[in-house]
BAFI-3210 file (N, C-alpha, C; in Angstrom, 3 decimals, decimal comma, padded with zeros to 6 digits):
// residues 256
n [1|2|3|4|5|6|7|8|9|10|11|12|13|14|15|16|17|18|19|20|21|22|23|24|25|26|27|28|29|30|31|32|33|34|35|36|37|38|39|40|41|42|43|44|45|46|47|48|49|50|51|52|53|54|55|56|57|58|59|60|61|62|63|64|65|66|67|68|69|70|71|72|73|74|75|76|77|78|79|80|81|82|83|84|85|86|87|88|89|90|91|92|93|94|95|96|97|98|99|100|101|102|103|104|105|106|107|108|109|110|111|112|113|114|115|116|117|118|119|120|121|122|123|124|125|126|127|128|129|130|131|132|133|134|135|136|137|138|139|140|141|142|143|144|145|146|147|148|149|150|151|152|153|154|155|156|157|158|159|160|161|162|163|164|165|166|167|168|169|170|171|172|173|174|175|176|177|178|179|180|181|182|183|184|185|186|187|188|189|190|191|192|193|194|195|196|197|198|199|200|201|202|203|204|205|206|207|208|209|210|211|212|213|214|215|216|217|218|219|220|221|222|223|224|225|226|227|228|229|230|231|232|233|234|235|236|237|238|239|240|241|242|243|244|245|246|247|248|249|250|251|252|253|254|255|256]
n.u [105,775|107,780|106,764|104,128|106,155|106,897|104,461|103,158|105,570|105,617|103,253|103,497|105,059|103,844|101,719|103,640|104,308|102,304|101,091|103,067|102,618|100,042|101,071|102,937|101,318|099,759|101,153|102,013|104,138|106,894|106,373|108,919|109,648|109,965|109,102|106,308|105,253|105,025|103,107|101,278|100,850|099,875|097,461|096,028|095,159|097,111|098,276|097,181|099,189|101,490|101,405|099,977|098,948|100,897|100,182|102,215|102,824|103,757|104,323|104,269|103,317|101,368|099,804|101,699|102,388|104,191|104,447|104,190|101,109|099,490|097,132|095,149|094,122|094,632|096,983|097,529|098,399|096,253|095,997|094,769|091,360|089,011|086,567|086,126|087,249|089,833|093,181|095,275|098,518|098,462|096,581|096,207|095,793|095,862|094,432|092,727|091,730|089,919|089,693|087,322|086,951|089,159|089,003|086,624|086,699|089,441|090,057|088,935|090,245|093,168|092,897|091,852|094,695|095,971|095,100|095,201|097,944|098,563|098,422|096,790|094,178|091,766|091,302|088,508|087,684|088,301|086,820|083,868|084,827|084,550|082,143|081,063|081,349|080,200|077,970|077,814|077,951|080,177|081,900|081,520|079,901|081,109|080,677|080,173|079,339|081,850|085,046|086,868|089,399|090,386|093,146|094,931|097,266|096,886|095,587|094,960|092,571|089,907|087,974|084,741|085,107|087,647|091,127|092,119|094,333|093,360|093,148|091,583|091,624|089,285|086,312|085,556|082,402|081,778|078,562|076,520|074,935|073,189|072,083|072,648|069,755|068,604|070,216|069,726|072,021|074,237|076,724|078,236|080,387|083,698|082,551|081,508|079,531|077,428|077,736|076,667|078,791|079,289|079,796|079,583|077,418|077,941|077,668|073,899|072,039|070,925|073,006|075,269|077,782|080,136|079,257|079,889|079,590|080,944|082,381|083,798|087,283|087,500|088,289|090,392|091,588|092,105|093,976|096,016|096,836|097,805|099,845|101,524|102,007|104,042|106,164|106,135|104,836|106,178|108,005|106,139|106,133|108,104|108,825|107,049|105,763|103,029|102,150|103,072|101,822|101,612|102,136|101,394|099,355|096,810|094,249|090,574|089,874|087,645|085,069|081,602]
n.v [070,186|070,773|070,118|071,986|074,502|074,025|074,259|076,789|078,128|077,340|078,585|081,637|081,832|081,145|083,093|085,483|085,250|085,288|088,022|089,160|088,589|089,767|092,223|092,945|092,780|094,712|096,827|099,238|099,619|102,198|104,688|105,822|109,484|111,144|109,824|109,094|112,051|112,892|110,829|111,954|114,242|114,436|113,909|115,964|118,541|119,973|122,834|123,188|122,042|122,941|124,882|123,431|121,869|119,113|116,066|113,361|109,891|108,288|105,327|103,889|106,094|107,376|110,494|112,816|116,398|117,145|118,879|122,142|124,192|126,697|126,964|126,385|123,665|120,167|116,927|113,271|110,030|107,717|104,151|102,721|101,441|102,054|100,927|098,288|096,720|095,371|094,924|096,158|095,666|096,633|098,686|101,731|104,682|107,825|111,010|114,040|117,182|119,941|123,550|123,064|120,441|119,224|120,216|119,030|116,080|115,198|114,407|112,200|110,058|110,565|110,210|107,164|106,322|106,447|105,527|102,488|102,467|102,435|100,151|099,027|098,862|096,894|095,686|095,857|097,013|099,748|099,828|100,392|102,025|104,796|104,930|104,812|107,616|109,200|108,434|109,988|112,384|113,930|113,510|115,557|116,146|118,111|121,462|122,720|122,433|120,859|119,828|116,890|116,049|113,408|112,424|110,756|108,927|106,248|104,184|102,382|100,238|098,535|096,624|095,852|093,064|092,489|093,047|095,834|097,091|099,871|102,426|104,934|108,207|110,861|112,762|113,455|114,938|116,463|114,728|113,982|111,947|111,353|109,433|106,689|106,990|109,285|111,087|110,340|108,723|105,922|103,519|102,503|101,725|102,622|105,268|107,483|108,756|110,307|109,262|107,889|106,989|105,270|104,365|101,730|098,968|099,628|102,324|103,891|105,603|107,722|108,543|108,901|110,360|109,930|110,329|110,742|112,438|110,785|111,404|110,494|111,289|112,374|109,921|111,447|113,492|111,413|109,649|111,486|112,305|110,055|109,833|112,097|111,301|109,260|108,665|108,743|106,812|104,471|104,868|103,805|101,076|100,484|100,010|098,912|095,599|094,745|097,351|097,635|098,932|099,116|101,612|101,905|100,103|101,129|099,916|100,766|099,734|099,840|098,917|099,236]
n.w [156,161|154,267|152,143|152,415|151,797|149,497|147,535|148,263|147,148|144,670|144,295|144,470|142,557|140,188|140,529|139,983|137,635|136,439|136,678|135,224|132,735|132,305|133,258|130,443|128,097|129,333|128,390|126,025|123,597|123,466|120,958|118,306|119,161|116,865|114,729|115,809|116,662|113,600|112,543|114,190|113,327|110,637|110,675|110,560|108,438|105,916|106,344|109,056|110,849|111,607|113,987|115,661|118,933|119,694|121,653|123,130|124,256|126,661|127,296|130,523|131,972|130,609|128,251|127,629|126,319|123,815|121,997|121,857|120,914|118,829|117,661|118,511|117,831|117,718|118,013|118,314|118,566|119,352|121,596|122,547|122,111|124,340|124,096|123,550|125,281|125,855|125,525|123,653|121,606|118,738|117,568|116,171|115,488|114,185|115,466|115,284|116,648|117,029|118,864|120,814|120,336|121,459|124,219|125,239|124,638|124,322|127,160|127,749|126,262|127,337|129,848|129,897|128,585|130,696|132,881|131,603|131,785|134,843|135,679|137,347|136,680|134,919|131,412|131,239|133,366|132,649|130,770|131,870|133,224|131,725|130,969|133,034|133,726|131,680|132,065|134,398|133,959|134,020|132,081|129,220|125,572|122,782|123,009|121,094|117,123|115,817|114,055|113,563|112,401|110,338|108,688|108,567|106,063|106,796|108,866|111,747|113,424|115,083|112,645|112,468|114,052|113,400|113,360|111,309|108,544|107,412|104,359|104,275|104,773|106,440|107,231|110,455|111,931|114,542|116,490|118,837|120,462|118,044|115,162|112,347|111,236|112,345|110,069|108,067|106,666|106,114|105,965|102,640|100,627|100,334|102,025|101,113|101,459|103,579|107,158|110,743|113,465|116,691|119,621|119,885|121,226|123,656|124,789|125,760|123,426|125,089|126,153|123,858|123,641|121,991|119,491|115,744|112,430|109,871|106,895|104,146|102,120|098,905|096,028|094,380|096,406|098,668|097,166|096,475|099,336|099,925|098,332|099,113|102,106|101,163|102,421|105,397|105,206|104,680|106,831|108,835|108,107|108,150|110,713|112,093|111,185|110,715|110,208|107,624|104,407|100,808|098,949|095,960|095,618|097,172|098,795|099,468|102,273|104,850|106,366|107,975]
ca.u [106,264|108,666|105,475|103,876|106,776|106,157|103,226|103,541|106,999|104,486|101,866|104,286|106,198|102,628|100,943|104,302|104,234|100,611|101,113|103,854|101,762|099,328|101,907|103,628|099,970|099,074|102,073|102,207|105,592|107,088|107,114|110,222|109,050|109,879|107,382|104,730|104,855|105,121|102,110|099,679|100,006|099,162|095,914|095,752|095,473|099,089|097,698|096,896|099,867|102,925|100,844|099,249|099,859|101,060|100,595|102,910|102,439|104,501|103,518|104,410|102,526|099,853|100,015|101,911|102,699|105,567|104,776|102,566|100,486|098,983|095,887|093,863|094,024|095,155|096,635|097,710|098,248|095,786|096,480|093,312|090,306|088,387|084,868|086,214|087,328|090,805|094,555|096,080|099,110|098,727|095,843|097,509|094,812|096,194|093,480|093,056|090,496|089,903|089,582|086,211|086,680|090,107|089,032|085,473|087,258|090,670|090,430|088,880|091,309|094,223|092,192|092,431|096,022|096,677|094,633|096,631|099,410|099,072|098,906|095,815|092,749|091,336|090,154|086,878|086,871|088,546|085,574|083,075|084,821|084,425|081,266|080,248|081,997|079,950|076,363|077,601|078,136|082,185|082,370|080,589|079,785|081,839|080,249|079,885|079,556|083,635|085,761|088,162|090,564|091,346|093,458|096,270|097,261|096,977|094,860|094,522|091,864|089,073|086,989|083,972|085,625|089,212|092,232|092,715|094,919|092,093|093,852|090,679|090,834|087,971|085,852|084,569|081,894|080,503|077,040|076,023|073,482|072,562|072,216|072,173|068,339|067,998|070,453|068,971|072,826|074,099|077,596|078,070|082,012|084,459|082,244|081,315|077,843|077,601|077,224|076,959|079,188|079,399|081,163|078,773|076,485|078,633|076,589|072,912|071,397|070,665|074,464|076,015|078,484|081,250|079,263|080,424|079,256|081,469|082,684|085,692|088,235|087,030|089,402|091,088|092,127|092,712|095,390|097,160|096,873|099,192|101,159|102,156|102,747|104,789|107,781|105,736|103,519|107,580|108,713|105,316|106,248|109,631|108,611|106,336|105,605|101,695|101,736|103,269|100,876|101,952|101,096|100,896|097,619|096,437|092,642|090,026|089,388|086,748|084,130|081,180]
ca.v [071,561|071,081|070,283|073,421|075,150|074,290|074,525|078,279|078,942|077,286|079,509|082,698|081,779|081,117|084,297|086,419|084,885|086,134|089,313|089,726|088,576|090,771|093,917|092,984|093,093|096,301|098,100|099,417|100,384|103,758|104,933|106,669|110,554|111,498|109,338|109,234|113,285|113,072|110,104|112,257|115,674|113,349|113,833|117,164|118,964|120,469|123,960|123,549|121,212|123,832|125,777|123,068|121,090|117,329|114,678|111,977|108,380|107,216|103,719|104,223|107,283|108,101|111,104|114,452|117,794|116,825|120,432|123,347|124,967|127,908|127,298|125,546|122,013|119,327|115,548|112,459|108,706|106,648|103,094|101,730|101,310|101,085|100,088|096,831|096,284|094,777|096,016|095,237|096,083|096,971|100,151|102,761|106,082|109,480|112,019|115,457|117,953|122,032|123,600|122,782|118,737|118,532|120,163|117,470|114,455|114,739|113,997|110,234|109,170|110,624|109,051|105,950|105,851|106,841|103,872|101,588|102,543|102,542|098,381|099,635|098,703|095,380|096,466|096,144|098,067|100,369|100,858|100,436|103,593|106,058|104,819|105,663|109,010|109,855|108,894|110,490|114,033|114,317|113,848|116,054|116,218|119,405|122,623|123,517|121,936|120,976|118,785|116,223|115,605|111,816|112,493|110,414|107,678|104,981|103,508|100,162|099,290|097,563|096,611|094,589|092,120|092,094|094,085|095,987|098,400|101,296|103,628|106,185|109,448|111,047|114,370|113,606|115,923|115,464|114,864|113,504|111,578|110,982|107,744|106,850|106,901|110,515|111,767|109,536|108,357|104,675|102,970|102,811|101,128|104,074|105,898|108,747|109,504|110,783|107,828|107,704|106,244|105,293|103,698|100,325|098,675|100,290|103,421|103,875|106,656|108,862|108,800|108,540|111,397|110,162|109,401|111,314|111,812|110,792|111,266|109,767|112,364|111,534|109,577|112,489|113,646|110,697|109,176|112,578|112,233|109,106|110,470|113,024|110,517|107,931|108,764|108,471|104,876|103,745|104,977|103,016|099,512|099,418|100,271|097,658|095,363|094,609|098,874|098,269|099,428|099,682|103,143|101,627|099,533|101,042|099,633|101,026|098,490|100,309|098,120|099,665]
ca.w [156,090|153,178|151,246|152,072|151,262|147,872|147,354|148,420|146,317|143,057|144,114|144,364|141,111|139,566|140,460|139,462|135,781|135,656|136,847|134,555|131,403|132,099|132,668|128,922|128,019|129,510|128,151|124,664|123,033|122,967|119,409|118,109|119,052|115,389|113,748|116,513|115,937|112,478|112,597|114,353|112,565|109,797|110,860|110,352|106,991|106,516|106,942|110,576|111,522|112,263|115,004|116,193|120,179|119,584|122,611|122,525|124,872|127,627|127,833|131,746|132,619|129,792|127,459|127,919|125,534|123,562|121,497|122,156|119,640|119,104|116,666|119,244|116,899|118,853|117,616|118,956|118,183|119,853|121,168|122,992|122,055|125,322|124,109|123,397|126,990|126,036|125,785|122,469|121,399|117,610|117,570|116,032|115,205|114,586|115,893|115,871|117,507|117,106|120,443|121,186|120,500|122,370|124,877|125,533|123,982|125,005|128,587|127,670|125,650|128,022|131,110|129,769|128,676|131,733|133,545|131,485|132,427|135,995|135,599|138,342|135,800|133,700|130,508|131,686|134,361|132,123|129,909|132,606|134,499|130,843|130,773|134,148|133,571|131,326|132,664|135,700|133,463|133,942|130,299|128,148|124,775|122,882|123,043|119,436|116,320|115,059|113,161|114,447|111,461|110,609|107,516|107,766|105,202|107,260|110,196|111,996|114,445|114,881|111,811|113,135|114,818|113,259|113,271|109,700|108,159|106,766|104,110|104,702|105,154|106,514|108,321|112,019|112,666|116,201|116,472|119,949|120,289|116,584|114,185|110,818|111,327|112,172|109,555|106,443|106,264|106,143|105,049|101,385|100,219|100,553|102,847|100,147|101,748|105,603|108,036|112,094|114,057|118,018|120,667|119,531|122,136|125,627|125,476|125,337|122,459|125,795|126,929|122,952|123,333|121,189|118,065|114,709|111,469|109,134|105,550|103,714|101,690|097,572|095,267|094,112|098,230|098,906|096,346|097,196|100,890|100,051|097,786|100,073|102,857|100,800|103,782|106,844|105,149|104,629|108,090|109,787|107,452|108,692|112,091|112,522|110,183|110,604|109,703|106,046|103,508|099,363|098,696|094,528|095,956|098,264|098,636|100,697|103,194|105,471|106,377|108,873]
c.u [106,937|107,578|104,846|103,882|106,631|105,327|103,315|104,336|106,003|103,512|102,686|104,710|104,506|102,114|102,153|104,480|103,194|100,344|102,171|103,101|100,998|100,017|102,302|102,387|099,434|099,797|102,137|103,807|105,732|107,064|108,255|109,258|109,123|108,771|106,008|104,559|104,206|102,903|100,932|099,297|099,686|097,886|094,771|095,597|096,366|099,285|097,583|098,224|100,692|102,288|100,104|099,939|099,879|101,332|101,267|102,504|103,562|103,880|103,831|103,538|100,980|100,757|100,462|102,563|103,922|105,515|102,930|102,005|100,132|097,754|094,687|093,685|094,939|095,729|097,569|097,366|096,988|096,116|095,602|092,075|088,910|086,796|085,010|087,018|088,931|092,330|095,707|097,215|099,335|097,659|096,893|096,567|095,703|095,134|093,767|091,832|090,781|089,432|088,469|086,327|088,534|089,426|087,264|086,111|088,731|090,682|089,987|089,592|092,645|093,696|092,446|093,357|096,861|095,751|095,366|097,699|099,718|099,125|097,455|094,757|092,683|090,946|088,725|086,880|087,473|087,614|084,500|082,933|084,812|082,755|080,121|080,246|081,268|078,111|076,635|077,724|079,942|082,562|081,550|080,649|080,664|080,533|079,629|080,210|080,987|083,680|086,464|088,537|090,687|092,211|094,712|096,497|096,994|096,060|094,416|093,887|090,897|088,239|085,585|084,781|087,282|090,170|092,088|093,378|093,973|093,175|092,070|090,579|089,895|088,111|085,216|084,061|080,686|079,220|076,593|075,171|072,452|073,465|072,267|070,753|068,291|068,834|070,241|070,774|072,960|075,917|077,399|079,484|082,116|084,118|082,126|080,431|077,594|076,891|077,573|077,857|079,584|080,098|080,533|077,808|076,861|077,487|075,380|072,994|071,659|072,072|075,659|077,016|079,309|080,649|079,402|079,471|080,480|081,449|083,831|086,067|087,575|088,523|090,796|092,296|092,800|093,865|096,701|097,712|098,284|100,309|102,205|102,898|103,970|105,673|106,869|105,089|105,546|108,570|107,865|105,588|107,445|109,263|107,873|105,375|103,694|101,170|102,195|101,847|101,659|101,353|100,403|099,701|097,210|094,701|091,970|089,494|088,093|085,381|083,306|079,840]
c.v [071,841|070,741|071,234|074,738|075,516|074,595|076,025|079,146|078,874|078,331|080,787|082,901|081,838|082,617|085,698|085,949|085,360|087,376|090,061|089,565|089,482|092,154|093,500|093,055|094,184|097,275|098,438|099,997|101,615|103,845|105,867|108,417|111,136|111,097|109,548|110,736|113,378|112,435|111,066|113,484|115,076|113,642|115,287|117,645|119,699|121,802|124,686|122,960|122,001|123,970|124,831|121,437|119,394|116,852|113,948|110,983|108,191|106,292|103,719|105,103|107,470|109,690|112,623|115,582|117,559|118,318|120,935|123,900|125,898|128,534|126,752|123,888|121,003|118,189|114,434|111,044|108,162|105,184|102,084|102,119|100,940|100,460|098,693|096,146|095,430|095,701|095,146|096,168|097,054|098,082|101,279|103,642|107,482|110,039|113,096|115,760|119,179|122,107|123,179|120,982|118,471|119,338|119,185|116,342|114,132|113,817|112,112|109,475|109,164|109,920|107,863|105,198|105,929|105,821|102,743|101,343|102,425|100,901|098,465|098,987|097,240|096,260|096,644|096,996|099,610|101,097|101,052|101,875|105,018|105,635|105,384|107,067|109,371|109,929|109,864|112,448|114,440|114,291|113,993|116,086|117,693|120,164|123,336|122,694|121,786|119,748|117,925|115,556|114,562|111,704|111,864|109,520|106,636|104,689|102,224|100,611|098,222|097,711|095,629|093,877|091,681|093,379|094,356|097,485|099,421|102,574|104,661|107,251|110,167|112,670|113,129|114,470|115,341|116,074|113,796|113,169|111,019|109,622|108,135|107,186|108,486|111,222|111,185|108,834|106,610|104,328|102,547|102,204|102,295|105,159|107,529|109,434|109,454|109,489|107,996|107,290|106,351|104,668|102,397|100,456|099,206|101,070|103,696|105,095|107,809|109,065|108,958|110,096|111,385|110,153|110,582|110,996|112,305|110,420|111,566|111,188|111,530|110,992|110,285|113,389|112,547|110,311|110,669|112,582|111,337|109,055|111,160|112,553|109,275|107,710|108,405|106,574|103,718|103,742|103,636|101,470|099,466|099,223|099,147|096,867|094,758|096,123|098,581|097,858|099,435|100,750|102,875|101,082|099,545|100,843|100,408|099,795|098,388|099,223|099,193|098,560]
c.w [154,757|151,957|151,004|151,423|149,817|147,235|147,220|147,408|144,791|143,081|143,287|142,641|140,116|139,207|139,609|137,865|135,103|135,631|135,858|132,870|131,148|132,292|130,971|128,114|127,970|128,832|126,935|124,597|123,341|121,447|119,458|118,187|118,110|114,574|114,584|116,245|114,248|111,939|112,639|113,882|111,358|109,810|110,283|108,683|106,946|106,486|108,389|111,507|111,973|113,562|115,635|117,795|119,861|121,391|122,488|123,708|125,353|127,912|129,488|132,382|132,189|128,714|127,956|126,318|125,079|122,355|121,757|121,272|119,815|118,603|117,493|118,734|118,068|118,413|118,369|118,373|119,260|120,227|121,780|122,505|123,219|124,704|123,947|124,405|126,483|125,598|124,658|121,614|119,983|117,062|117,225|114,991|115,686|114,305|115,884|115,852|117,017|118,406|121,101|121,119|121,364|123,649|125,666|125,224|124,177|126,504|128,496|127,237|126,481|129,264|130,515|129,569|130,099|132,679|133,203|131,519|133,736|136,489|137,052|137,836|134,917|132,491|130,646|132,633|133,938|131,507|130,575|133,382|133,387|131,027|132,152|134,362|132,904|131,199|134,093|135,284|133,755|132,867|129,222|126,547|124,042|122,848|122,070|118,484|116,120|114,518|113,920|112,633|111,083|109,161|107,480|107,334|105,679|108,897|110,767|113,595|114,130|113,573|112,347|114,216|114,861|113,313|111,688|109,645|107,043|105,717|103,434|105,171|105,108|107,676|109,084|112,223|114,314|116,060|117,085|120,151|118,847|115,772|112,725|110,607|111,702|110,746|108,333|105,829|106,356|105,419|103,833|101,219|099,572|101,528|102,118|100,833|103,182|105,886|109,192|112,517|115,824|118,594|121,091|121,278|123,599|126,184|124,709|124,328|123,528|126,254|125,431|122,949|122,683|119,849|117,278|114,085|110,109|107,646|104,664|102,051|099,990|097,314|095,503|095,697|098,579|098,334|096,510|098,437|100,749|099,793|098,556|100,906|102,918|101,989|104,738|106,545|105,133|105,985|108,914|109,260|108,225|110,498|112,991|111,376|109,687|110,190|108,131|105,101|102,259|098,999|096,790|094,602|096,620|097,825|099,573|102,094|104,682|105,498|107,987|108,828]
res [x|x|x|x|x|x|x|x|x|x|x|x|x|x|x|x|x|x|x|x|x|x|x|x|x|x|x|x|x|x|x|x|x|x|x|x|x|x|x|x|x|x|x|x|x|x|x|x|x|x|x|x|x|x|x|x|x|x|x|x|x|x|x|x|x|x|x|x|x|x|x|x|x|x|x|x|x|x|x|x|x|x|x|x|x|x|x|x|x|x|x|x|x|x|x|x|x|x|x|x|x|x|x|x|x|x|x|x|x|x|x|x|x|x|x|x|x|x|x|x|x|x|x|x|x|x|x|x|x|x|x|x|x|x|x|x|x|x|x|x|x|x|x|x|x|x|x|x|x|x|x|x|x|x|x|x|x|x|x|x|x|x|x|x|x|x|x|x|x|x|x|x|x|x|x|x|x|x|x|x|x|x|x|x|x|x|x|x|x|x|x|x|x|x|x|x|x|x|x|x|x|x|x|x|x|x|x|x|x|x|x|x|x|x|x|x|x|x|x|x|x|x|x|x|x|x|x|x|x|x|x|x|x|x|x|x|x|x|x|x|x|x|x|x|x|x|x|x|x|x|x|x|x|x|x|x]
***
């Protein structure tokens, strides 16, 4: 019996160490709501940013309206990546949309912060359930040609296979369903000359609703972009130190 016991209490103590790895796992930080604002109108060109609604991230809940807008533009940090089925703490994409791409492309990205948060989902069955969402038609493509913004100094996700910090700003124009192969584009170092991009091997050609075609801000845009941001690339270094960037060298580091 007093063998049992143990056995049991090891199990117990076992399974609650695992369940707790994987919550500290699932949970991303709060950012300070100053910079995460600041971060994702970043994204924006500084034209559209006053008037425009910022999301912010409860690592607990998922994403709610931390300001309202009034231009229809939309932006928001990002902090998963579901196509790559895992839950990593250091993703950090400021996005923005015009009314037509927040309102198709918002709801996947807030669905999924909001799966990981409910400690409810694996990453896999995370990307398994956008993916079914969107052969099943619940998540459409936008409506009308638009932009989605990515203009702010700094970006870290996935490059291929590794984490990198990207100082690339760039246009997203959606274009669903299309490759480098229909639009005669292709990566190029800096990303000067329009190039596809999708949500990799997840979703077939006939289901590709997130894919873009993008093209990176020139020289000249760019080295301003940074300029501009020197305060926010000095807020995100102290903040976390896999975010500091030297705005004096900054490289392009874009790899597709």
């Amino acid at each position: 019996m007093k063998r049992s016991k143990f056995i049991l209490a090891g199990l117990v103590s076992c399974l609650s160490a695992c369940f707790s790895k994987q919550d500290q796992s699932r949970m991303v930080d709060k950012m300070p709501v100053d910079l995460e604002t600041q971060f994702a109108l970043s994204a924006l060109p500084p034209r559209l940013r006053e008037s425009a609604t910022v999301y912010l991230l409860d690592p607990e809940k998922g994403y709610y309206v931390g300001r309202t807008g009034t231009n229809g533009f939309s932006a928001f940090v990002n902090r998963t990546q579901w196509e790559w089925a895992e839950f990593r703490q250091d993703t950090y994409e400021a996005v923005s949309y015009d009314s037509a791409g927040s309102k198709a492309y918002l709801p996947p990205f807030f669905d999924v912060a909001a799966m990981r948060a409910s400690g409810e989902f694996t990453p896999g069955q995370i990307r398994d359930s956008i993916i079914q969402r969107v052969k099943d038609g619940r998540y459409k493509p936008a409506s009308r040609v638009g932009v989605s913004y990515m203009l702010a100094p700094l970006l870290r996700n996935h490059v291929g296979n590794e984490m990198q910090n990207q100082v690339m700003p760039h246009y997203m124009f959606y274009a669903p369903y299309l490759s480098d192969e229909d639009i005669g584009g292709g990566w190029v170092p800096g990303g000067y000359q329009p190039f596809a991009v999708n949500s990799g091997p997840v979703l077939d050609k006939a289901h590709s609703i997130f894919n873009y075609i993008i093209i990176a801000a020139g020289e000249t845009e760019k080295a301003k972009i940074v300029a501009d941001n020197e305060d926010l690339l000095k807020k995100l270094g102290e903040y976390k130190a896999f975010l500091k960037v030297d705005p004096a060298v900054v490289k392009n580091q874009h790899q597709h």
